[in-house]
Residue frames as a rotation matrix with the C-alpha (Angstrom) as fourth column:
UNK 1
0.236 0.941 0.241 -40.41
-0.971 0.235 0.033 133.78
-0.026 -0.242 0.970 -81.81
UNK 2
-0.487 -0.824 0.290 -40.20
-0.764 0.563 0.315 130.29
-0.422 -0.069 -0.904 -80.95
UNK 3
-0.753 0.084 -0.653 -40.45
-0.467 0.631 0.620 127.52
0.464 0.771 -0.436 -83.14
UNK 4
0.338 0.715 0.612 -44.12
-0.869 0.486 -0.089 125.23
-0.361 -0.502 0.786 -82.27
UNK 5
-0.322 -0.848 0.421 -43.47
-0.738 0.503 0.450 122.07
-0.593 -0.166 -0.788 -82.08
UNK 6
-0.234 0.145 -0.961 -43.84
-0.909 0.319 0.269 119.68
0.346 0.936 0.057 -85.04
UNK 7
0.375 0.915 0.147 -45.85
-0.892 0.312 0.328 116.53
0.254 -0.254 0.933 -84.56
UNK 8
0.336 -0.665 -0.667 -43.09
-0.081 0.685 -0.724 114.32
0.938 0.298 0.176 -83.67
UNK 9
-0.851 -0.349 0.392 -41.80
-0.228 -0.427 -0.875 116.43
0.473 -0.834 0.284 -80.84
UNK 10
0.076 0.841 0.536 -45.83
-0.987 -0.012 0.157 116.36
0.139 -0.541 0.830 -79.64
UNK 11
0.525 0.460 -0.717 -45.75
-0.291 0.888 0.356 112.47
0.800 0.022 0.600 -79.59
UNK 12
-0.135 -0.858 -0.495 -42.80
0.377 0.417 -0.827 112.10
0.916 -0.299 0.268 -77.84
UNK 13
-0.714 0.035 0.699 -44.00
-0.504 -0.719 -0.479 114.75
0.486 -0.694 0.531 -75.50
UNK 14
0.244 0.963 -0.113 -46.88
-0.813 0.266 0.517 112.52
0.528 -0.035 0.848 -75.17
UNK 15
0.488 0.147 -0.861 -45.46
-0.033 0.988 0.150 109.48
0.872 -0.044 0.487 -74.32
UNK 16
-0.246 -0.930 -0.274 -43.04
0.361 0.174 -0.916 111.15
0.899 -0.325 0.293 -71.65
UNK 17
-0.268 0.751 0.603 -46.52
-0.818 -0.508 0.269 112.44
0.508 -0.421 0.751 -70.06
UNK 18
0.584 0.731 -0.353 -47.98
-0.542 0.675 0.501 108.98
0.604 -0.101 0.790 -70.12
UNK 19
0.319 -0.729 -0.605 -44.77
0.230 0.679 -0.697 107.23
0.920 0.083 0.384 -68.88
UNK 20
-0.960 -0.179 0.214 -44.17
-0.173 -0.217 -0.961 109.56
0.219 -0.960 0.177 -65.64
UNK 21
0.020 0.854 0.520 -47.70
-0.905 -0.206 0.373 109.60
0.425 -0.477 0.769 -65.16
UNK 22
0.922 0.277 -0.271 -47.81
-0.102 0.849 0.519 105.39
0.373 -0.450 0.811 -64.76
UNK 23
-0.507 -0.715 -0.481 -44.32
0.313 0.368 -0.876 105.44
0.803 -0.595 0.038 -62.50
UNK 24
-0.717 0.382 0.583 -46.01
-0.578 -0.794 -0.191 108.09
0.389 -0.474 0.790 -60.60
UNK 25
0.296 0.914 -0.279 -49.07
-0.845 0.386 0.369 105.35
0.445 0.127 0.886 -60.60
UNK 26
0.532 -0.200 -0.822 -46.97
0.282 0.958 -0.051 102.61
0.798 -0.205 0.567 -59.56
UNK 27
-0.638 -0.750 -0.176 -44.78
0.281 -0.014 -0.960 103.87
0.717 -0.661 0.220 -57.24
UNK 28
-0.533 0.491 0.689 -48.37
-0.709 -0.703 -0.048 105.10
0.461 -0.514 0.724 -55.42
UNK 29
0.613 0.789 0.047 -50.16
-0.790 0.612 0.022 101.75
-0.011 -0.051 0.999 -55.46
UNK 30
-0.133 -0.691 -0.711 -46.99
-0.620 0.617 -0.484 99.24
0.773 0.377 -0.510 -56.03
UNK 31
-0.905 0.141 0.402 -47.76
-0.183 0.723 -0.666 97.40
-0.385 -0.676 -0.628 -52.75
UNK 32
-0.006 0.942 0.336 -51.39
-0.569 0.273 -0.776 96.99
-0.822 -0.195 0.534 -53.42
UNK 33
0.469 0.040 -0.882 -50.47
-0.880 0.108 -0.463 95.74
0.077 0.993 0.086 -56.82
UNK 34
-0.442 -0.713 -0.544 -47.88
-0.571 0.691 -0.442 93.10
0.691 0.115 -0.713 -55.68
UNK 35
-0.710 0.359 0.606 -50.27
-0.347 0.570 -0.745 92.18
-0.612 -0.739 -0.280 -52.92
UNK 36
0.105 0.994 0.002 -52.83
-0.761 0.082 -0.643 91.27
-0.640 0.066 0.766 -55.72
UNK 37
0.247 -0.468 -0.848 -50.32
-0.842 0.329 -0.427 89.77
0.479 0.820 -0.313 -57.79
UNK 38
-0.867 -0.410 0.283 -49.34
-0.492 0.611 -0.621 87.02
0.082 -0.678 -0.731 -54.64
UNK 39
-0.085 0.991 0.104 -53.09
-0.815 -0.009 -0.579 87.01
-0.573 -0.134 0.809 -54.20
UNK 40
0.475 0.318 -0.821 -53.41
-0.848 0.414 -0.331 85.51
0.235 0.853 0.466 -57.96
UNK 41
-0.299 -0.947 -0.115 -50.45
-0.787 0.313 -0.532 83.68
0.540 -0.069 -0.839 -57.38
UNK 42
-0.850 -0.411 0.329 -51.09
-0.526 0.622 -0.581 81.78
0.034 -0.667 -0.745 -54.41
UNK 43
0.331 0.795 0.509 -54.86
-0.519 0.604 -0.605 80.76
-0.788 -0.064 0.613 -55.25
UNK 44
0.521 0.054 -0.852 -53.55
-0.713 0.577 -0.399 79.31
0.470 0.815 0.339 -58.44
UNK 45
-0.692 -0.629 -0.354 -50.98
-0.352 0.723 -0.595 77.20
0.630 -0.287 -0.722 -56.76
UNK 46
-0.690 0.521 0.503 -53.93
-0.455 0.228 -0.861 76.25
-0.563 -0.823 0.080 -54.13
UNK 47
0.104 0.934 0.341 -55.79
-0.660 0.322 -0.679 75.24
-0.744 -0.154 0.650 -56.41
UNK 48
0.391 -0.392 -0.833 -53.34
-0.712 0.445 -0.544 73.15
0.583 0.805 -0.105 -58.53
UNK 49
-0.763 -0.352 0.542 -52.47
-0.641 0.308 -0.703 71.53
0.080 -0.884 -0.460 -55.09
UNK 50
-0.073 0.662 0.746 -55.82
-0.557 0.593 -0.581 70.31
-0.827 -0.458 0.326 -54.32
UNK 51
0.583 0.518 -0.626 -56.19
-0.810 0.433 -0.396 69.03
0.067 0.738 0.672 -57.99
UNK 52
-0.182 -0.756 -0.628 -52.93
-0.576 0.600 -0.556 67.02
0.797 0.260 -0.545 -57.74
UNK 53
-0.739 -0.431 -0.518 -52.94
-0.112 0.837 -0.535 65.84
0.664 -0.337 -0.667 -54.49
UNK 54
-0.489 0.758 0.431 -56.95
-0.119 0.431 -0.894 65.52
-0.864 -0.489 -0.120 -52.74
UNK 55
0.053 0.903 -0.427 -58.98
-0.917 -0.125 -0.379 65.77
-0.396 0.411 0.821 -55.63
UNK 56
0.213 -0.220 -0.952 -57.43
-0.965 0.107 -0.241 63.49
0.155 0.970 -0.190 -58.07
UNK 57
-0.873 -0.486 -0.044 -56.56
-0.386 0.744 -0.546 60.87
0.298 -0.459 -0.837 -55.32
UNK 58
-0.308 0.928 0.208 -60.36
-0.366 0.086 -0.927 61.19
-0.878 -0.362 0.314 -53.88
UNK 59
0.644 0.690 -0.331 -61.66
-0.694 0.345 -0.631 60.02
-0.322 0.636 0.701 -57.62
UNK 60
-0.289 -0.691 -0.662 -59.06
-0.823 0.533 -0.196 57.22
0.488 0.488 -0.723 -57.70
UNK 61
-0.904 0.380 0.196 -60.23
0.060 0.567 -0.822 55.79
-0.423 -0.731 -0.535 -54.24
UNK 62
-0.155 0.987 -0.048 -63.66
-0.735 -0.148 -0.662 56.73
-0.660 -0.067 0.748 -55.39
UNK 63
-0.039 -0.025 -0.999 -63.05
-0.961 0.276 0.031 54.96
0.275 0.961 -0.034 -59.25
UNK 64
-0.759 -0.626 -0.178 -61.76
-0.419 0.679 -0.602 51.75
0.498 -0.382 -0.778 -57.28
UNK 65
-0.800 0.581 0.148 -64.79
0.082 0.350 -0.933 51.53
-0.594 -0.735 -0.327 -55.36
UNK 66
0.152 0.745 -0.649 -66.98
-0.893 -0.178 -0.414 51.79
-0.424 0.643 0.638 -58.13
UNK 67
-0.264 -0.463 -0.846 -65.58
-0.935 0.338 0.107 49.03
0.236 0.819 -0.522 -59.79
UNK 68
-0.958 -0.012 0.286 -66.50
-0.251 0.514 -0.820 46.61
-0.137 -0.858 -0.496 -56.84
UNK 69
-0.102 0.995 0.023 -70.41
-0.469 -0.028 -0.883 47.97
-0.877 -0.101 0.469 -56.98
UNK 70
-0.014 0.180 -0.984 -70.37
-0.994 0.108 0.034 47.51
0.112 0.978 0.177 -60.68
UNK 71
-0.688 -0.256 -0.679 -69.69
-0.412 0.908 0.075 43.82
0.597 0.331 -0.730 -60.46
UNK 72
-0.853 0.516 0.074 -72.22
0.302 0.605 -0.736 43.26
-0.425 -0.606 -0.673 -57.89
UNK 73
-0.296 0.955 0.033 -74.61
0.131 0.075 -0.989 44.80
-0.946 -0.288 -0.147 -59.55
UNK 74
-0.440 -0.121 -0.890 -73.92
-0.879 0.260 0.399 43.29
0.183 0.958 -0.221 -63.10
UNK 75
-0.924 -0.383 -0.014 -74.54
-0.357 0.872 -0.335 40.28
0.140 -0.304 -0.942 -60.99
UNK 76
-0.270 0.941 0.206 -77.82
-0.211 -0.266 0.941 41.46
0.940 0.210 0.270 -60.13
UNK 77
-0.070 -0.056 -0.996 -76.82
0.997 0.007 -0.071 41.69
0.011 -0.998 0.055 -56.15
UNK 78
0.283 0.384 0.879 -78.54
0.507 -0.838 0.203 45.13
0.814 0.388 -0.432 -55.69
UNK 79
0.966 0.087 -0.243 -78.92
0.257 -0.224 0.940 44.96
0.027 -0.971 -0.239 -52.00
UNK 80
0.622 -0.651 -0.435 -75.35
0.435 -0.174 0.883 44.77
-0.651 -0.739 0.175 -51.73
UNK 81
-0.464 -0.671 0.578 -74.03
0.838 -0.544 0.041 46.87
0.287 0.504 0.815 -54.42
UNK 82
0.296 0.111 0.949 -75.81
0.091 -0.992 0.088 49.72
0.951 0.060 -0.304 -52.80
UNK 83
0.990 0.109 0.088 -75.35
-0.103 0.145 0.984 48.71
0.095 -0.983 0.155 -49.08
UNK 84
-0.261 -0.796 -0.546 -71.54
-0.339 0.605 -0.720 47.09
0.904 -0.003 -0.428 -49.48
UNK 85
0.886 0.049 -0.461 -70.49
0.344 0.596 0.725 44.87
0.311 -0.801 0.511 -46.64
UNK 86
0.716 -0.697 -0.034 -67.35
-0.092 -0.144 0.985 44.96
-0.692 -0.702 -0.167 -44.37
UNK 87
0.001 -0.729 0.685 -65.20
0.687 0.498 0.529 43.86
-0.726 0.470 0.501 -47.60
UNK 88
-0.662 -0.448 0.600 -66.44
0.749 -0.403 0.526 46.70
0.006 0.798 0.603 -49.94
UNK 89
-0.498 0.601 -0.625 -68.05
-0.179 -0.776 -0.604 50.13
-0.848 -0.189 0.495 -49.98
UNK 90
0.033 0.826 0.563 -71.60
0.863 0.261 -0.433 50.35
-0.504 0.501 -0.704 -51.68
UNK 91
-0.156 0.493 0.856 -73.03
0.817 -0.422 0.392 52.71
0.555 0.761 -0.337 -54.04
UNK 92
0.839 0.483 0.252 -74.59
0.217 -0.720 0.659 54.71
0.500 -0.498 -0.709 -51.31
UNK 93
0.585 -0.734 -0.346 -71.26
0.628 0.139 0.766 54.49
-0.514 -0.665 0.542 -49.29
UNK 94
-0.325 -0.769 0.550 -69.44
0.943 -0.303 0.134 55.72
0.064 0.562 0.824 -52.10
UNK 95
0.145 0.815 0.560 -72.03
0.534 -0.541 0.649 58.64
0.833 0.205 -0.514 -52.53
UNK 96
0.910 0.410 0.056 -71.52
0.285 -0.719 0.633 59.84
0.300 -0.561 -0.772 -48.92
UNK 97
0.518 -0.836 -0.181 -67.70
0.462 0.096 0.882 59.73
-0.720 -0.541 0.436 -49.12
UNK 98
-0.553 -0.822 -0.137 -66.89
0.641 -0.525 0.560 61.27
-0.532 0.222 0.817 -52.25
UNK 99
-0.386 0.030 -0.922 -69.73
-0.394 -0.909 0.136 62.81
-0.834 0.416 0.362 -54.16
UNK 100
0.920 0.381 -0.096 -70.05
-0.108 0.011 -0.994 62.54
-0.377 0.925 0.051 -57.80
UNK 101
0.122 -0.989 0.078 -65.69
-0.425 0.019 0.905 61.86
-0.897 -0.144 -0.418 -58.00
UNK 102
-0.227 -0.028 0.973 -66.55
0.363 0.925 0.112 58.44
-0.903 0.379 -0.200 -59.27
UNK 103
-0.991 0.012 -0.136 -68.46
-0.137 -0.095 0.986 60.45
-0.001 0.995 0.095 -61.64
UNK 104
-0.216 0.971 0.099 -72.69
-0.959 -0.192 -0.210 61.10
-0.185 -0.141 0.973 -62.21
UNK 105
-0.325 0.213 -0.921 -73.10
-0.617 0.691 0.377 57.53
0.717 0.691 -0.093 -62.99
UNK 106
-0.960 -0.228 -0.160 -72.56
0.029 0.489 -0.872 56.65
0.277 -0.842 -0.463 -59.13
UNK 107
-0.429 0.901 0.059 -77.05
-0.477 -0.170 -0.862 58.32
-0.767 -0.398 0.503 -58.58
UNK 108
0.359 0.794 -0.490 -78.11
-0.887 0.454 0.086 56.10
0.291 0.404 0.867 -61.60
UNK 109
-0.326 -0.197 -0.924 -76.74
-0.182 0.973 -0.143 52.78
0.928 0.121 -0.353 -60.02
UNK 110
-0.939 -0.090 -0.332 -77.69
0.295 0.284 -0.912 53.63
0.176 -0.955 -0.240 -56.91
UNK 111
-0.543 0.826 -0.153 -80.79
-0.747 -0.558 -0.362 54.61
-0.384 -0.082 0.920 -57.84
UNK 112
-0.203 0.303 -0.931 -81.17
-0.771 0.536 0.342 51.59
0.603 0.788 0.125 -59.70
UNK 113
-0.660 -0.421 -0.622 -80.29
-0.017 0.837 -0.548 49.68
0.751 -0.351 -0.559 -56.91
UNK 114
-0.926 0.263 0.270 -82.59
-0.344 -0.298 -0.890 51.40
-0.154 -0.918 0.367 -54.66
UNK 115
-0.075 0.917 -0.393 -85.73
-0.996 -0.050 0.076 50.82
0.050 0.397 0.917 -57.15
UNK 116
-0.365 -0.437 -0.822 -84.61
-0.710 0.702 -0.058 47.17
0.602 0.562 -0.567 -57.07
UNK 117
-0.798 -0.562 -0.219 -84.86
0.029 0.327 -0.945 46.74
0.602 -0.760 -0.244 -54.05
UNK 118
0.199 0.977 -0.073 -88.16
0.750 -0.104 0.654 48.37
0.631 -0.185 -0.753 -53.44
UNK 119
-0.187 -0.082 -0.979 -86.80
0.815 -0.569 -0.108 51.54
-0.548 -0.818 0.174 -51.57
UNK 120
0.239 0.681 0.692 -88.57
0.968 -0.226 -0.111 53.88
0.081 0.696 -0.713 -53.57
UNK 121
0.997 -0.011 -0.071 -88.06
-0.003 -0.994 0.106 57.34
-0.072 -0.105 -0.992 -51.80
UNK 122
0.248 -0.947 -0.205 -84.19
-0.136 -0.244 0.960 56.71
-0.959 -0.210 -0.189 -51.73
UNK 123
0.038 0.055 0.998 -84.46
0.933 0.356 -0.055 55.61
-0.359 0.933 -0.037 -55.52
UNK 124
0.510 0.586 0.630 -86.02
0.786 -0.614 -0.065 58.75
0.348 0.528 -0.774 -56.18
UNK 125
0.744 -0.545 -0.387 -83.27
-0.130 -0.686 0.716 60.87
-0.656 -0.482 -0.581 -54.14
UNK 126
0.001 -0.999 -0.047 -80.59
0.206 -0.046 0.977 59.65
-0.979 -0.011 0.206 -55.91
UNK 127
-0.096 0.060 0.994 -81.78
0.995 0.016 0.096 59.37
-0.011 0.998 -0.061 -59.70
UNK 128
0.871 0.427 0.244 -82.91
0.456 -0.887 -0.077 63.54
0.184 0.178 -0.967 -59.16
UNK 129
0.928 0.081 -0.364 -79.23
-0.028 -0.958 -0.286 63.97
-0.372 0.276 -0.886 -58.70
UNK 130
-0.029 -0.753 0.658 -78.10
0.571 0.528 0.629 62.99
-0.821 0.394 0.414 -61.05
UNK 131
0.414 -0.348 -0.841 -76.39
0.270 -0.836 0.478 65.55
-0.869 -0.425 -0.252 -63.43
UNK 132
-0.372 -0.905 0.207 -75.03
0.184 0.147 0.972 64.27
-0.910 0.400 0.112 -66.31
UNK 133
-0.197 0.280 -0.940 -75.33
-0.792 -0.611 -0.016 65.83
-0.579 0.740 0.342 -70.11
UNK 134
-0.971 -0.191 0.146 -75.87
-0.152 0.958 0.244 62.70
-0.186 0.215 -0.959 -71.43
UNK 135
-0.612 0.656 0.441 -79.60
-0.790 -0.490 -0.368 62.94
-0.025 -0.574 0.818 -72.53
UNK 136
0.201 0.374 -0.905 -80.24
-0.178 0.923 0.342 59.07
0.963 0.092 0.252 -72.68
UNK 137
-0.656 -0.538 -0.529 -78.87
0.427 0.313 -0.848 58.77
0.622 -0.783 0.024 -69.32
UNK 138
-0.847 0.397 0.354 -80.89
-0.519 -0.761 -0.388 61.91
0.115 -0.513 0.851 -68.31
UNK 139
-0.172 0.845 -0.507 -84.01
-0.793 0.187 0.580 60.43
0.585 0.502 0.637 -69.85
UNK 140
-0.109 0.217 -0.970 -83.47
0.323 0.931 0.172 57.00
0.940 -0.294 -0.172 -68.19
UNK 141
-0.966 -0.258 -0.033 -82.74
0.164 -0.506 -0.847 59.30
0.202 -0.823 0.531 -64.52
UNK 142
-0.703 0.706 -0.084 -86.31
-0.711 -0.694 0.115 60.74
0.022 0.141 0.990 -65.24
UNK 143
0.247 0.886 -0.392 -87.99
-0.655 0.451 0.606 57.87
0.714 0.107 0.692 -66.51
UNK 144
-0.092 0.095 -0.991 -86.68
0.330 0.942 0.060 56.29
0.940 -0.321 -0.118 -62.87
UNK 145
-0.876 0.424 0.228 -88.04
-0.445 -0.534 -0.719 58.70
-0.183 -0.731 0.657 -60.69
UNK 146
-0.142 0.911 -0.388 -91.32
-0.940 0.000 0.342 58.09
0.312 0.413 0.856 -62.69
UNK 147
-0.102 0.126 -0.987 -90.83
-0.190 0.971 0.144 53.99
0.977 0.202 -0.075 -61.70
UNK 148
-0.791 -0.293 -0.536 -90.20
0.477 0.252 -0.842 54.58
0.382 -0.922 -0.060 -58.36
UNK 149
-0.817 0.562 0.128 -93.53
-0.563 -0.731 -0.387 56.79
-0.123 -0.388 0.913 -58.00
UNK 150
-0.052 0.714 -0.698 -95.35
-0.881 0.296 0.369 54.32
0.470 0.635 0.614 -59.53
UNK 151
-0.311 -0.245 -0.918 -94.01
0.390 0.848 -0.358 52.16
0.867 -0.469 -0.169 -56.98
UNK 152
-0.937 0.121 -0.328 -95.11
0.275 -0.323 -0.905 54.14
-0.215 -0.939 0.270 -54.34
UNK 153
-0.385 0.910 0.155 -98.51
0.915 0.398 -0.063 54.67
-0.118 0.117 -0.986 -56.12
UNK 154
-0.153 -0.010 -0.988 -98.13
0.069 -0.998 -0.001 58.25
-0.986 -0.068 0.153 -56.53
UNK 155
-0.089 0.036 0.995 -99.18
0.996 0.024 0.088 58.21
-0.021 0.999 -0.038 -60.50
UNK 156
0.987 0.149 0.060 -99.64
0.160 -0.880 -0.447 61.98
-0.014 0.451 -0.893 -60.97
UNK 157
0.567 -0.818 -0.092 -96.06
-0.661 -0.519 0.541 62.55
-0.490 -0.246 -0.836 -60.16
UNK 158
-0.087 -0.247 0.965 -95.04
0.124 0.959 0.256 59.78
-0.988 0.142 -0.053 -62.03
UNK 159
0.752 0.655 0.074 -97.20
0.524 -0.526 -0.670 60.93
-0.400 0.543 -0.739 -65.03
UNK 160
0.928 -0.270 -0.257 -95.02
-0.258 -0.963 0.079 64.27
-0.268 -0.007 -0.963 -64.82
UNK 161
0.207 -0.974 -0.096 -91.82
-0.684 -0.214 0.697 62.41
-0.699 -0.078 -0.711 -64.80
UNK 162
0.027 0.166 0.986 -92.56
0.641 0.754 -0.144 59.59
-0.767 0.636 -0.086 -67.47
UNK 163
0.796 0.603 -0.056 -93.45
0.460 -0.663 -0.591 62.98
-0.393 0.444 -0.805 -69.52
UNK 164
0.783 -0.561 -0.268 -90.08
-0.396 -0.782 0.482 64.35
-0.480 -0.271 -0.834 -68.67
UNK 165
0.008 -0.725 0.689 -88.55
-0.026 0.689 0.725 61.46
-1.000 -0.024 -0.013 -69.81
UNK 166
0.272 0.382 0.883 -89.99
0.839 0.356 -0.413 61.28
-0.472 0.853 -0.224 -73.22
UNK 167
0.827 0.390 0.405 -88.99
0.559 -0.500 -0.661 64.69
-0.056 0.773 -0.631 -73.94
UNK 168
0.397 -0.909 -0.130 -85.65
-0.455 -0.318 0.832 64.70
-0.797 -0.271 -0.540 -73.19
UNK 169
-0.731 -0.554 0.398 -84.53
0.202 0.381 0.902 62.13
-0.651 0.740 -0.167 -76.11
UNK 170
0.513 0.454 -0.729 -86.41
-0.753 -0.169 -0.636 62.39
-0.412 0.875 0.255 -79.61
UNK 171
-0.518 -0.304 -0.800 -85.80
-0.716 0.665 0.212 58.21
0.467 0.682 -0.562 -80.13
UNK 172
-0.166 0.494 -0.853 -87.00
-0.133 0.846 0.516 54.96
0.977 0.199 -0.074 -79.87
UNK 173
-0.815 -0.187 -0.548 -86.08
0.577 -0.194 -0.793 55.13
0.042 -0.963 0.266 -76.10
UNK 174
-0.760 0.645 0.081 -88.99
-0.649 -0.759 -0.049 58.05
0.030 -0.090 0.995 -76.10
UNK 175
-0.171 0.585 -0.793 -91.54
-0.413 0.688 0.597 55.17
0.895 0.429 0.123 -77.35
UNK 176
-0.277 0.060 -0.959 -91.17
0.816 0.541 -0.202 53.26
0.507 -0.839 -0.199 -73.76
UNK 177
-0.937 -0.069 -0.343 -91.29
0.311 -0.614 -0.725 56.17
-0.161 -0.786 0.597 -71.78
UNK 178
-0.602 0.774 -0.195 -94.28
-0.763 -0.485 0.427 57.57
0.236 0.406 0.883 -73.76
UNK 179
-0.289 0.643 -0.709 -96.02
-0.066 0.725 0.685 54.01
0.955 0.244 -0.167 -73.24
UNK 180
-0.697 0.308 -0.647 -95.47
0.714 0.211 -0.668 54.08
-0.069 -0.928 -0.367 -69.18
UNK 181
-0.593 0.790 -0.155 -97.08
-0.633 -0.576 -0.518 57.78
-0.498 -0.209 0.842 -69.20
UNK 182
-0.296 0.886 -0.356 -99.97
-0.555 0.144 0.820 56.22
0.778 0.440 0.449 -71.46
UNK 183
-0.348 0.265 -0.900 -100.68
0.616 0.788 -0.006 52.90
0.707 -0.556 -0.437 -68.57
UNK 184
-0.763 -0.041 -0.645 -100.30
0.646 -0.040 -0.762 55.76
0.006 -0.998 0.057 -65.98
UNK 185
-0.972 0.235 -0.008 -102.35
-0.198 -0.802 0.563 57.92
0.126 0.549 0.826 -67.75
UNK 186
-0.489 0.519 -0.701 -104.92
-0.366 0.607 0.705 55.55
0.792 0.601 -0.107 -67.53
UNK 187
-0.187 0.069 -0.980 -104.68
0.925 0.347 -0.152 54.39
0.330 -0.935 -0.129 -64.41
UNK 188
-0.886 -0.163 -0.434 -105.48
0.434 -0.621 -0.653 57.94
-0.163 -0.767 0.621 -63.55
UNK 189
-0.211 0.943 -0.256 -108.60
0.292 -0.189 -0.937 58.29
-0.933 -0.272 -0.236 -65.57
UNK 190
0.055 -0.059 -0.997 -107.35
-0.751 -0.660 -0.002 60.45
-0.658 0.749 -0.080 -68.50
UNK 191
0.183 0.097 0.978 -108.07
0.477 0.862 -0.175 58.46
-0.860 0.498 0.111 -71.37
UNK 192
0.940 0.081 -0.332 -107.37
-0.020 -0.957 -0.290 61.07
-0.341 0.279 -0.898 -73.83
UNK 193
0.362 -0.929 -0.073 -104.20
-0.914 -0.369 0.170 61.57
-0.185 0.005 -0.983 -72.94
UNK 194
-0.177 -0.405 0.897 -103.26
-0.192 0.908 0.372 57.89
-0.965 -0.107 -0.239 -72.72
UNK 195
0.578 0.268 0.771 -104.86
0.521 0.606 -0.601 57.73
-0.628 0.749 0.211 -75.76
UNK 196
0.863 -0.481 -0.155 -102.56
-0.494 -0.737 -0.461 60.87
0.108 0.474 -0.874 -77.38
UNK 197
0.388 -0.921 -0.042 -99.72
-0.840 -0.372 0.394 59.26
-0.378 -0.118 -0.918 -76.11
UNK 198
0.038 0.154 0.987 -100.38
0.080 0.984 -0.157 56.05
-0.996 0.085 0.025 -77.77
UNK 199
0.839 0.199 0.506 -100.71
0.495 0.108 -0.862 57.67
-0.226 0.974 -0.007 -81.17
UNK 200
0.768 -0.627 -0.132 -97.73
-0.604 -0.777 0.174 59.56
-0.212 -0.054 -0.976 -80.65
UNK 201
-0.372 -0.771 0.517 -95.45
-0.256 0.621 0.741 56.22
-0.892 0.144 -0.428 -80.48
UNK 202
0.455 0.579 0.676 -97.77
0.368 0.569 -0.735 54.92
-0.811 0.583 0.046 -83.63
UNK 203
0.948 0.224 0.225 -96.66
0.313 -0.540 -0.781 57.95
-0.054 0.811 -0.582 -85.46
UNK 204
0.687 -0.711 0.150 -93.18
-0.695 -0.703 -0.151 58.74
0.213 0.000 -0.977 -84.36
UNK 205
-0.135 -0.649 0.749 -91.81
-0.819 0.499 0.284 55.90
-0.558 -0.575 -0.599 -83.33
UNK 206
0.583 0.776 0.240 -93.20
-0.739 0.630 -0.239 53.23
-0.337 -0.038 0.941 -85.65
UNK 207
-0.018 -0.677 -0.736 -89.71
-0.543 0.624 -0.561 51.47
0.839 0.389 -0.379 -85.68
UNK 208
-0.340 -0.132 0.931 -89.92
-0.919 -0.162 -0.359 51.27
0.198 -0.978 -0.066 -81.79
UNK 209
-0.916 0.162 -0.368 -90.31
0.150 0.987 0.062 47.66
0.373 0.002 -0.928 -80.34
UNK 210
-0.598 0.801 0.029 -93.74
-0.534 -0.372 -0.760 49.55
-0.597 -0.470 0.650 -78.51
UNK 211
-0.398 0.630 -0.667 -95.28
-0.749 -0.643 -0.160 50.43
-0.529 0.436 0.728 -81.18
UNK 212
-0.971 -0.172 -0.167 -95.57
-0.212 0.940 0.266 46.64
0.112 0.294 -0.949 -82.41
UNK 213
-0.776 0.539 -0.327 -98.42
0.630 0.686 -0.364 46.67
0.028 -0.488 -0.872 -80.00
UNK 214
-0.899 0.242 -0.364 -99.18
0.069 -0.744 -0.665 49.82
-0.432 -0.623 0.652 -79.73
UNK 215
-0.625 0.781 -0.018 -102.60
-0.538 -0.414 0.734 49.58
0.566 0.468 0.679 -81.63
UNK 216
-0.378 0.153 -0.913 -103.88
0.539 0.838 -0.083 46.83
0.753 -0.524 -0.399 -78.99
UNK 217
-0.415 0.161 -0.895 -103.82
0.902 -0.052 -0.428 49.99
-0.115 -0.986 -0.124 -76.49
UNK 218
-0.960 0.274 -0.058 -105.07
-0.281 -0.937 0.208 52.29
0.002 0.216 0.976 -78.82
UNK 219
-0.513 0.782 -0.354 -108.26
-0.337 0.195 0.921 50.44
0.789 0.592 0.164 -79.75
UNK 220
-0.394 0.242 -0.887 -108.90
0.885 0.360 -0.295 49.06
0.248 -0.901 -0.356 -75.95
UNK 221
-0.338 0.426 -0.839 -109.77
0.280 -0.806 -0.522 53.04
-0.899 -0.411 0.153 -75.57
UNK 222
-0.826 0.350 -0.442 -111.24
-0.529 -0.753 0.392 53.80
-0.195 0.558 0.807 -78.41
UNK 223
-0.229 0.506 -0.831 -113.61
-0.410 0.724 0.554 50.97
0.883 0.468 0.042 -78.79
């Protein structure tokens, strides 16, 4: 009678199962495998290409031309830090040539510039996309949509985005934002509110440079 085999012999038997089974597995599929493996291959190099030599160049040219706007509109030349001239590309210039390269900062200067200017609906395009995690930046984005409605006379939508603004940060920066929604608030009728968001800076904020005043616009509606 022959000997059963002892749990060694079974492993070994095992593994010389498992071992023909995946040659057997490769040698069936071995093209489709090496074609996915080139596959992998050649998008990674494609896409270490574009980083090295369009991307990275596109947000150098892009950086460069930011630097230009920036100085004109430190200067407080809006018109032409969103417009440029024949000597340098604007804000908005930059914007339709590379994007966001420069970096999300490029839709709050040009949004600034636009509100400056008094071009309200293009204000309000560019500050909405803007992108960045930044939520003081965000907040300011928000609470210039909300200026640029208010420039166009649109206070409910304004309202909405003065709101948005205020509840993106949880600081002093809230206080302003909380004071436009109160004016617009007003202007729309809603005392109430205007008057809710007035005690809100009183009470949260009561370091805030607002809130100095802020009892001037509380009593003017209550009284």
């Amino acid at each position: 009678m022959a000997n059963k085999p002892n749990d060694q012999e079974l492993r070994q038997q095992n593994v010389a199962e498992a071992v023909s089974k995946t040659e057997l597995f490769f040698q069936k599929y071995s093209k489709i495998i090496y074609g996915c493996v080139a596959a992998i291959l050649l998008i990674a190099l494609a896409i270490l290409a574009y980083n090295r030599f369009i991307l990275q160049p596109q947000k150098e040219k892009a950086q460069a031309a930011m630097y230009q706007a920036e100085q004109k509109f430190t200067a407080g030349n809006y018109a032409l830090a969103l417009a440029g001239d024949d000597n340098m590309m604007g804000f908005e210039e930059i914007i339709d040539t590379y994007g966001s390269k420069a970096g999300q900062a490029v839709y709050l200067y040009a949004g600034s510039c636009a509100l400056q200017t008094g071009d309200f609906d293009k204000a309000i395009k560019f500050f909405k996309k803007y992108a960045g995690e930044d939520s003081i930046l965000l907040s300011r984005a928000q609470a210039g949509i909300g200026d640029a409605y208010v420039g166009l006379e649109d206070y409910k939508n304004a309202l909405a985005a003065y709101e948005k603004a205020a509840a993106t940060v949880d600081n002093v920066f809230s206080a302003g934002y909380l004071l436009k929604a109160g004016q617009v608030a007003e202007e729309l009728g809603d005392k109430d509110k205007a008057l809710a968001f007035y005690n809100k800076i009183k009470d949260q904020y009561p370091n805030a440079v607002e809130a100095a005043d802020i009892d001037k616009f509380i009593t003017r509606i209550e009284f």
